[in-house]
N, C-alpha and C positions, 0 to 999 in steps of 0.2 A: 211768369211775367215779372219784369224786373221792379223791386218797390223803390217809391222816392221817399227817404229816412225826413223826418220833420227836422227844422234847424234846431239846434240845443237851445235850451236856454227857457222852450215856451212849455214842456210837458206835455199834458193831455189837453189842453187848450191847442196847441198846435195840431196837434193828434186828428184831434176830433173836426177842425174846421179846415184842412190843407188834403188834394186827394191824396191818398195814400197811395195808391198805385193807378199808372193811365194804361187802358186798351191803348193807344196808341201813344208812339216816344215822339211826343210835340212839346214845342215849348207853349208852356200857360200862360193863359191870357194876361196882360197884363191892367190890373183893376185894384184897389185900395181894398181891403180886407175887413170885415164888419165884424167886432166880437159882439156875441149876444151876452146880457149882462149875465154875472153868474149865477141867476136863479133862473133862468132861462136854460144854461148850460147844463145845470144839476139835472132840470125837466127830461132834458135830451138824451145823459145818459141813464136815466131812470127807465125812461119808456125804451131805450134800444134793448135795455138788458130784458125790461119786460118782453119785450120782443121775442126775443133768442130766446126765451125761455119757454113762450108758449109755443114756440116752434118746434125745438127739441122734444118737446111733450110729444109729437105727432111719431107716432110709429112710422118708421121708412122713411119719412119725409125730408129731403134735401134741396127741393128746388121750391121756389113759392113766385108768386107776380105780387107785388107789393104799391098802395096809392096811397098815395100821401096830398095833405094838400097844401096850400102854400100863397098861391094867387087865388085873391078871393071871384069865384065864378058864380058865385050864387045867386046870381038878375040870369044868369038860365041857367037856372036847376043843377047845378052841378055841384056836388062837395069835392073832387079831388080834381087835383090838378095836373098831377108829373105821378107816372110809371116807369118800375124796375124789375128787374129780375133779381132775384136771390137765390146764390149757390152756396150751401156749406162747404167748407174746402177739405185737406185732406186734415186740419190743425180740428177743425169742429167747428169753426168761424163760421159766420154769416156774411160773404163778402156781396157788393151790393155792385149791380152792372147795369148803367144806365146811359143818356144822352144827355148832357149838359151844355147848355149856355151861358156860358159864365158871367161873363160880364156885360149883355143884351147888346152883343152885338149882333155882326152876320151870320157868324160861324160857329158851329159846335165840334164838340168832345166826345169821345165814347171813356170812361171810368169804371174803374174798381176801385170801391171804395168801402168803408166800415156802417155798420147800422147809424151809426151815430150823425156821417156826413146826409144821409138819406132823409132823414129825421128831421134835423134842422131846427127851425125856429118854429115851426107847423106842431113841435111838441105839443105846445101849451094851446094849440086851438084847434087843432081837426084830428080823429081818429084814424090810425091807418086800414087800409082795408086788404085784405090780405087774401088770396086764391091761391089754392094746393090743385094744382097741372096736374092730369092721372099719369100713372107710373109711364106710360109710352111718352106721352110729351116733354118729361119732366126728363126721362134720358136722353130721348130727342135733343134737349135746349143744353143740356151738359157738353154732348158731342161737339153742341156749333160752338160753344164757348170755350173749349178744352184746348191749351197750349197757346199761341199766337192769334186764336179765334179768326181764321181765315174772313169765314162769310160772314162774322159781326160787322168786319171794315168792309166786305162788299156791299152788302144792306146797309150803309151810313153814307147817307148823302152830306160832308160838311157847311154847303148852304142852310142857313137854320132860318124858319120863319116860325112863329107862333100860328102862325093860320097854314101854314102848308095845307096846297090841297091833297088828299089821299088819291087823286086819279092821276097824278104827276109824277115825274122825275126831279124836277126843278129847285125843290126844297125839301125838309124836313123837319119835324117839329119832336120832342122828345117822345111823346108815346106812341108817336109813325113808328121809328123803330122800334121800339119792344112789339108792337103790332106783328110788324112783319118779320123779326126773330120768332115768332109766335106761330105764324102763317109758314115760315121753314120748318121749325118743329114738329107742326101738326101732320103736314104733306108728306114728312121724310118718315114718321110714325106711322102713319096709313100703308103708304104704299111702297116707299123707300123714295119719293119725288127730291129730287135736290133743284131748292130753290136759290140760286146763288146770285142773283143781279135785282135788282128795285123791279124793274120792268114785270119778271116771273112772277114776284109776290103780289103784285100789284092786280094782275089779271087771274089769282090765284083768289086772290080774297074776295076780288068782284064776282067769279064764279060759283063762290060758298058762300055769297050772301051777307058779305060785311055792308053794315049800314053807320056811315058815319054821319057825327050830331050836326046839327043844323044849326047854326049862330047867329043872330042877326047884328050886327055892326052899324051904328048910326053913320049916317054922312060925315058929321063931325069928326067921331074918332077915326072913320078912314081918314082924311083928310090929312089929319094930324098924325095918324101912322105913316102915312104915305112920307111924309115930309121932315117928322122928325125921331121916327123911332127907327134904328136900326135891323131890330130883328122880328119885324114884322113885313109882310112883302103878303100883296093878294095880285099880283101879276102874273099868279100860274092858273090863277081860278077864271073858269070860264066868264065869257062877257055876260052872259045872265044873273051869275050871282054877286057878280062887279056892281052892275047894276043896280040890284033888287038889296043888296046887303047880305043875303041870305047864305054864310058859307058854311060849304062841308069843313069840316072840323073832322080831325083823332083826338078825340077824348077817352078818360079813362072809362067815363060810365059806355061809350059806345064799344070799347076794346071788353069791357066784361058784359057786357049783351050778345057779341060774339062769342068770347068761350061758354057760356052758358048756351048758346043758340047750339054748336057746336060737341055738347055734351062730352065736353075737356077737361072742368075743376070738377074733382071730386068734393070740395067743398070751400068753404066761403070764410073768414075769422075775422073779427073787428077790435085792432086793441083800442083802449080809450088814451087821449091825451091825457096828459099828464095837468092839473090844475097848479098854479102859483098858488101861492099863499096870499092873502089878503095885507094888504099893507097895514102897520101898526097904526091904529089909533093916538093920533096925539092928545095930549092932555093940557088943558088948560089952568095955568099957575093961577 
């Protein structure tokens, strides 16, 4: 895949916050760029390296599902928010492949990118939680990734909604897809099944038992999604949970209730964020 060089001038700062290379040759969004201050930054590459390092630790281990969190979901129970897949490449890196919405609008991304863009500002407040895929899966998920990653961009729906329903075509939400990369992997490991269209996975996961979370959404916020958020849409979701508020969700804790349901991680790793330092105490003359 071909990489996009950062402009001169910014260093690791550039580095670290611009993707480094896109699953697909799109032009990017166009949004004003946020640097986090630099005790934030330090956070970021502190914990990536942490990272990499406790991964490298693991004998054989090259592929991992990595959750970070970022948007606060904790009024329903949830610590993580966005899922990625992680391949070492043939350098020893840890390149990070995920689904992005960049700038909240309609539309998303598929990226390769560095620990560090993964990371984020989520450094300094949520731990990431990290699943090692067994050896069948983990080659599985290389194969569908490997060169121009064919059926990454088949499995990518570019409509992006934060609520996409999992029973749908119609949208997508970031951990839909690592889901259903997940649900190709699994299938093509088992029996050789090649799952190459949303539809296949779809009825593939329903089959094996995926249960996604259940969200409840006050009137208000619909409202105000409906009307002013762009990258939110519950117009795929049936009329009952329109209704009731009640929607199915892909969440990270329901995407690892399946592979665990599924007996796919061979095990489970928690790094800890990273803590800021305490601002100096001023002193009074």
């Amino acid at each position: 895949m071909p990489r996009v060089p950062p402009r001169p001038g910014r260093g690791l700062l550039t580095l670290a916050l611009l993707a480094v290379a896109g699953l697909a040759q799109a032009q990017q969004p166009a949004c004003t760029p946020r640097y986090p201050p630099p005790e934030t930054m330090a956070a970021m590459f502190d914990m990536a390296s942490v990272t990499s390092q406790r991964l490298d630790a693991l004998d054989g281990v090259d592929v991992a599902i990595a959750a970070r969190g970022g948007q606060d979901l904790s009024k329903y129970g949830l610590r993580h928010s966005h899922l990625a897949i992680l391949l070492r490449d043939d350098a020893q890196q840890w390149q990070v492949y995920h689904l992005l919405n960049r700038c909240k609008g309609d539309t998303s991304q598929l990226y390769r990118e560095g620990l560090v863009n993964l990371l984020g500002e989520s450094s300094v407040s949520s731990n990431l939680r990290v699943g090692i895929p067994s050896a069948e899966v983990a080659s599985a998920l290389r194969q569908l990734l490997a060169g121009d990653a064919p059926l990454a961009h088949a499995l990518h729906q570019p409509r992006y909604s934060m609520l996409a329903w999992p029973g749908g075509d119609d949208y997508q939400n970031s951990n839909q897809w690592v889901l259903e990369m997940l649900a190709a992997a699994i299938a093509h490991s088992r029996d050789g099944s090649v799952l190459d269209a949303r539809s296949k996975t779809r009825h593939w996961l329903k089959d094996n038992g995926y249960l996604p979370s259940r969200l409840h959404i006050g009137l208000g916020k619909r409202l105000g999604a409906r009307f002013f958020v762009d990258n939110v849409a519950v117009t795929d979701h049936p009329a009952s949970e329109r209704i009731s508020g009640n929607y199915s969700v892909v969440t990270v804790e329901s995407v690892f209730n399946f592979l665990h349901d599924q007996q796919v991680l061979q095990q489970e790793l928690s790094i800890p964020h990273r803590h800021l330092p305490s601002p100096a105490q001023g002193t009074t003359p």
